[in-house]
Residue, then its C-alpha position, 0 to 999 in steps of 0.5 A: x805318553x812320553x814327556x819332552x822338553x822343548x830347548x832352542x833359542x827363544x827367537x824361535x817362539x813361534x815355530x816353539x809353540x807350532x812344534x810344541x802343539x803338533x808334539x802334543x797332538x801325537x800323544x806326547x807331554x811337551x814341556x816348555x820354556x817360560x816365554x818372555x810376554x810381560x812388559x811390567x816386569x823387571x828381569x833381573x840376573x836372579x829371577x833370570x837364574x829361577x827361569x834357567x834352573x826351572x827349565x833344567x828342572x824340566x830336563x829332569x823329568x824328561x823321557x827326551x828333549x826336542x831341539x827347535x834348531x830352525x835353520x840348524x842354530x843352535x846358541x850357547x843357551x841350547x848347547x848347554x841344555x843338549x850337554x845336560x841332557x846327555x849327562x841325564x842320559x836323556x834321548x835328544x831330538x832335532x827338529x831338523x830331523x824330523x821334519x827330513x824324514x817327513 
C-alpha cells in the first residue's frame, strides 16, 4: 500500500475528492488537503500557516504526491508543494497522466 498526498489547487474540490475515492479504491493511503467547509470560522494568516505546514507535514510521510492538475494548472501553491516533493525525493504524480494512459 502506498501513501500519497493530493496537491493542486483547492477550486478543484470535487474532482480532489473524485480522485482521492478511485486512488484509495486501488488499494492506496490518500492523504488529503483540509477543505475549506466552516462558515463560523475565522481564518486568519496564523491558522492558514498551521493548514500549510500540516500538509507539507503530509508530503513528509509520503511514498508520492498526486497532482490534481485539471486542465493542466497548476498555481504557485502546488508548485511550491511539487518543489518540496522533489527535495524529498518523493516520486510526483500528474493527474494529466493518468487519466491519458487510460
Amino acid at each position: 500500500m502506498k501513501i500519497i498526498t493530493l496537491c493542486g489547487s483547492l477550486k478543484f474540490q470535487k474532482e480532489m475528492m473524485e480522485i482521492a475515492e478511485k486512488v484509495a479504491l486501488e488499494g492506496n493511503c490518500i492523504l488529503t488537503p483540509v477543505y475549506p467547509v466552516l462558515d463560523n470560522i475565522e481564518r486568519t494568516e496564523e491558522k492558514l500557516g498551521k493548514l500549510k505546514e500540516a500538509h507539507f507535514k503530509r508530503i513528509e510521510l509520503s511514498d508520492a504526491i498526486l497532482v490534481v492538475n485539471v486542465n493542466n494548472y497548476i498555481g504557485n501553491s502546488t508548485n511550491l508543494e511539487i518543489d518540496y516533493a522533489k527535495k524529498l525525493g518523493k516520486r510526483i504524480i500528474y493527474y494529466t497522466d493518468l487519466i491519458k494512459d487510460k
